[in-house]
N, C-alpha and C positions, 0 to 999 in steps of 0.2 A: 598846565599839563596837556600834551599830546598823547591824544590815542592813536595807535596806530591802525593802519587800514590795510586789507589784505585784499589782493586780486585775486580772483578763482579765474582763471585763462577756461574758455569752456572745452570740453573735450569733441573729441567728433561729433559723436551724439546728444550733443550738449549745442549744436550751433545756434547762433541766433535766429538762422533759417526753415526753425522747426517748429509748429503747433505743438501745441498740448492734445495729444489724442483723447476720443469721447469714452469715458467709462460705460456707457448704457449698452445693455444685453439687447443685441438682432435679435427679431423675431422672423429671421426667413424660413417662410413657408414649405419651401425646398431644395434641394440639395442634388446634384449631376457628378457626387462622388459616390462609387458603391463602397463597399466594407471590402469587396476586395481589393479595390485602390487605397485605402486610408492605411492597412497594413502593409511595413515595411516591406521587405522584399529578402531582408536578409534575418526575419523579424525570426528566434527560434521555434517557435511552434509552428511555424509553416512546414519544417522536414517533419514534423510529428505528426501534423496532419496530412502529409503526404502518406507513412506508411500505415495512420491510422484507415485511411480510405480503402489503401490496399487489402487490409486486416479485412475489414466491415467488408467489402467485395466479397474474399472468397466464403464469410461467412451469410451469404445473402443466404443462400438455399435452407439452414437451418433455421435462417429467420421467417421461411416463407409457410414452411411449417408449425410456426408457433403460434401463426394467426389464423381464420377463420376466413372462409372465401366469401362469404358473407357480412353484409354488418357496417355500421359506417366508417372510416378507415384513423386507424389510430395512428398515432405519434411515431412516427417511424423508429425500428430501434436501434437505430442508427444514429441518430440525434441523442438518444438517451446516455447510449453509449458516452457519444462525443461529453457531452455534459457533465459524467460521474468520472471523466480522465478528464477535466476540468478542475472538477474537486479536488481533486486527487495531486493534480500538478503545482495546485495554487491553495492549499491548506485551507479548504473552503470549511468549516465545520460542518452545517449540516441544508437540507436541500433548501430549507426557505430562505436562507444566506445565499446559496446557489441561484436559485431564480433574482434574487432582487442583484445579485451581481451582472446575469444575463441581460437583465433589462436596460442596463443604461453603459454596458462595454458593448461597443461596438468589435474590439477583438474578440468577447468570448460568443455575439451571433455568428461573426466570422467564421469560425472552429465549429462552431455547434453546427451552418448552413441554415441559422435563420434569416430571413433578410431585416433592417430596420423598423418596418411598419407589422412584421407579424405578433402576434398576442403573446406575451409568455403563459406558460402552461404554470398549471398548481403546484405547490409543493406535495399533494398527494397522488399525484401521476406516478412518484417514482414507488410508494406503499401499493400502488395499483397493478404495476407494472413489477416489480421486483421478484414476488412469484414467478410468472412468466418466466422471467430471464435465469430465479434458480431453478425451474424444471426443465429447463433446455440446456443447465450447464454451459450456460454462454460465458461464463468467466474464465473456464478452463480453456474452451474451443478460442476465447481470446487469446490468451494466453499462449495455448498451441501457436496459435498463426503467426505471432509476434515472435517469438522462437524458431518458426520457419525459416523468418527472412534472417535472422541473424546467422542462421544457419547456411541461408543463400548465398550469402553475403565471406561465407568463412570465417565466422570471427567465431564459433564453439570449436572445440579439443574433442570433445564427447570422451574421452580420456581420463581424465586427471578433475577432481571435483573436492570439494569441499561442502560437510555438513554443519548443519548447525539450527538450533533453537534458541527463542526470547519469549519472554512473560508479554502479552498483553493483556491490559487491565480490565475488566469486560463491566459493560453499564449496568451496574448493579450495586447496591450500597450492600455494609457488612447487616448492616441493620433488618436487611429483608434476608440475611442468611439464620434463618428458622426451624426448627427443630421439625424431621418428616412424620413425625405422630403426630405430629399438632398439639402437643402438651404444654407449649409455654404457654406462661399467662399473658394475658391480656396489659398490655402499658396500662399504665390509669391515666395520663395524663394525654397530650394530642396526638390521637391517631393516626394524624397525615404523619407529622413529624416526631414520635416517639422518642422519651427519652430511656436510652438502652443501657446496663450494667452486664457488659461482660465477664467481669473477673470473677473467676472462679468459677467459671461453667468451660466444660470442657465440649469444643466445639471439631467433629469433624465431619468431612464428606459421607461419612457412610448412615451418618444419624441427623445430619443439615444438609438441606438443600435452603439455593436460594429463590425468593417467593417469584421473583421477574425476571430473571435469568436460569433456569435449571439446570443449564446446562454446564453451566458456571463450576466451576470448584475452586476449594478453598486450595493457593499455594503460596508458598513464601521461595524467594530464591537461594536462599543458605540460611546457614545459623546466623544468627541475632538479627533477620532480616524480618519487617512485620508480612504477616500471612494477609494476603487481597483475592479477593475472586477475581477470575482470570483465567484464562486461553493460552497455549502458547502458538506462535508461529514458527514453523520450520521451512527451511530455505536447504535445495541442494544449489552448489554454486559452481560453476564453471570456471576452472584455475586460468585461462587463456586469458581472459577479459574482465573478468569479474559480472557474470551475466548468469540471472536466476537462470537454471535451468530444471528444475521442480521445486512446486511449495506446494505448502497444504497448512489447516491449523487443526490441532486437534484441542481435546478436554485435557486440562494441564493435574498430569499425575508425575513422580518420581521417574519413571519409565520412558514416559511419552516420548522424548527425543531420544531415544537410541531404536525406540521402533518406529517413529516416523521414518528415522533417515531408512531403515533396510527399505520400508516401503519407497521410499523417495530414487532408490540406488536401482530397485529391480529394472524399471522401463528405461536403464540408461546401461544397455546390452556391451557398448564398447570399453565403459568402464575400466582405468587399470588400477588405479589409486583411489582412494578416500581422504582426504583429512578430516581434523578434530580436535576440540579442545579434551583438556585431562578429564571431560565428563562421560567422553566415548572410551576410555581406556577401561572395560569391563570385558570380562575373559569373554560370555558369553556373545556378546558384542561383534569384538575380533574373532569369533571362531564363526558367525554367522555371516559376515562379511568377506571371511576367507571361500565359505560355501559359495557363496557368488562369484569367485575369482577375482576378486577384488582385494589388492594389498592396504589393507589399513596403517595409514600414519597420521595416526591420534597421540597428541600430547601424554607425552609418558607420567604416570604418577611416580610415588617410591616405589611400591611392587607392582610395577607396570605388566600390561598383557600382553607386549611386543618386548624384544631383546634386538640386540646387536644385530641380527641379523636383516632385520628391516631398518634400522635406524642408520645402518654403515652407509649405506648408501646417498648419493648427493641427492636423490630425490626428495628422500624424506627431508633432507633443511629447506628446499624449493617450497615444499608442500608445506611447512608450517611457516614459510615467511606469506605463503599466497591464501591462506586459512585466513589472515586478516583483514581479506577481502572483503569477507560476509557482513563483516560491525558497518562499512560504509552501507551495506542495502540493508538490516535492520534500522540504522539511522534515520537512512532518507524516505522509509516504509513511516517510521515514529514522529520526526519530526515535520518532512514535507507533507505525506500521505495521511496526516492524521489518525495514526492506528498508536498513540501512545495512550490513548482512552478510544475503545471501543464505542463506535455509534451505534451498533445492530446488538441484537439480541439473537439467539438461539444459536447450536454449533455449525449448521448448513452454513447459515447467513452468514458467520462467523469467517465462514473457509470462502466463501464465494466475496467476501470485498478483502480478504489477504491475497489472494491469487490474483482479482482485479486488479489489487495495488501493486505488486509484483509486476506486471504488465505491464503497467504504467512506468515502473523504473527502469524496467527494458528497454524500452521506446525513447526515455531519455539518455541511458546509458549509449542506443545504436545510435542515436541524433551524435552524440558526442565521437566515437569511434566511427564514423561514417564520414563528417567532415573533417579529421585528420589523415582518412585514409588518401 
């Protein structure tokens, strides 16, 4: 019996002309590339860190004020900044994931302006530091400036807007939601981890608060939905582009979104239109939005608070095809931004990393509509 024999013809890199290269890890001592050669050129976070720089510039002067003229010199909050739109971009969970990522990407000292040999900082620089930056309202004054240049830029309408509200789930179990007298008893069994019997206690905000979040309230999104403690976030959205153009988060009640949005509508003076889904359609609603000068076209229910009169028009179909703008920046706020579970506690902190993340999707939104233009 013959077996047969098969040639393998070698391919280019396959010649006979070629060593086996060495597997062993270089220990070179140094290096004549900086971090700003090693990053592409057409690498996407270099337009972000272009107009993140310009942002951080014109807000230097409030940052000069937040520090002490004295004293040995802290972390610039510039760098901070750069860091938490870091997280933000690249679904960092939380800052000690953050630092040990800084340490060994040389893209994210890049963005940050560290250089390779400098220390990274604690994970508690930013519990240090976070006060500071919410009593200076640097998330909003972010915000603002980011909104400047898009505005510089002509990509807002200041016209034609779209509202809208989402549940976020805020860090707090149901478990620590506790009766405000302090009358329940005691678990018998482990106190860290209690084992809890809800049914049949009737449980609401006005008679439970929760013991690590207070600020928390209990809400559910419809019927048959379960009830979680939770925040909502509100987004006004600019129908042009699809670009925040006001957020905020408030304590999540029945009401919340339809007075977030008037407050969200006031500072937006040129205003013609609103939209809205069928949750905006309440008389009171549409008559406080008309007080504004503002035509609302909210998703009509069966005995809706608009008629024929506002609906005839080709706007109102523009405005409720452009309303479903807002689900791609609640998505990319929940899914990239990591706000589908809340990392902060209290409702300040609450609103101050939603308006920062909001920022953040601005910045990628103008990178996007910037090099198309």
């Amino acid at each position: 019996m013959v077996i047969p024999t098969y040639y393998h013809a070698p391919t280019s890199s396959e010649g006979s002309d070629r060593m086996r290269g060495s597997d062993e890890q270089t220990k070179d001592m140094f290096s004549y590339l900086s971090p700003e050669q090693r990053v592409r050129p057409d690498h996407p976070l270099r337009a972000i860190r272009a107009m993140t720089d310009d942002v951080l510039r014109s807000l230097s002067p409030r940052f000069t004020k937040m520090y002490s003229d004295i004293g040995r010199p802290s972390i610039p909050p510039e760098q901070l900044l750069r860091a938490l739109l870091l997280q933000a971009l690249y679904t960092i969970r939380s800052e000690r994931l953050l630092m040990e990522e800084i340490d060994y990407s040389i893209l994210f000292r890049w963005f940050i302006g560290l250089s390779l040999d400098e220390e990274i900082w604690s994970p508690t620089v930013f519990s240090k530091n976070r006060d500071r930056l919410l009593r200076a309202d640097v998330a909003s004054a972010f915000f603002d400036a980011v909104l400047d240049q898009a505005r510089g830029a002509e990509l807002l309408s200041d016209e034609h807007f779209t509202v809208d509200g989402t549940m976020l789930d805020a860090w707090a179990s149901l478990k620590s939601f506790q009766r405000k007298d302090g009358s329940s008893a005691p678990p018998p069994d482990d106190p860290g981890n209690p084992t809890v019997n809800f049914h049949g206690e009737k449980r609401k905000n006005e008679t439970h608060a929760s013991t690590t979040d207070p600020d928390a309230r209990l809400y559910r999104k419809g019927q048959g939905k379960e009830a979680k403690l939770a925040y909502l976030g509100h987004v006004l959205l600019d129908n042009r582009h699809g670009l925040v153009a006001n957020v905020c988060a408030t304590a999540a009640t029945g009401t919340a979104e339809r007075e977030a949005a008037l407050e969200l509508l006031k500072p937006a003076r040129r205003a013609k239109t609103v939209a809205g889904d069928k949750n905006y359609d309440v008389a009171s609603f549409v008559a406080d939005v008309r007080e504004l000068e503002i035509t609302p076209h909210v998703a009509q229910k069966t005995n809706s608070a608009i008629d024929g009169r506002t609906t005839r028009h080709a706007g109102y179909a523009i405005s409720q095809q452009k309303r479903k703008l807002v689900e791609q920046v609640f998505g990319w706020m929940k899914t990239v931004g990591g706000l589908r579970k809340l990392r902060h506690r209290g409702g300040e902190l609450v609103d101050w990393i939603v308006t920062f993340t909001a920022a953040a999707y601005n910045l990628v939104r103008l990178r996007t509509l910037l090099a198309g233009a």
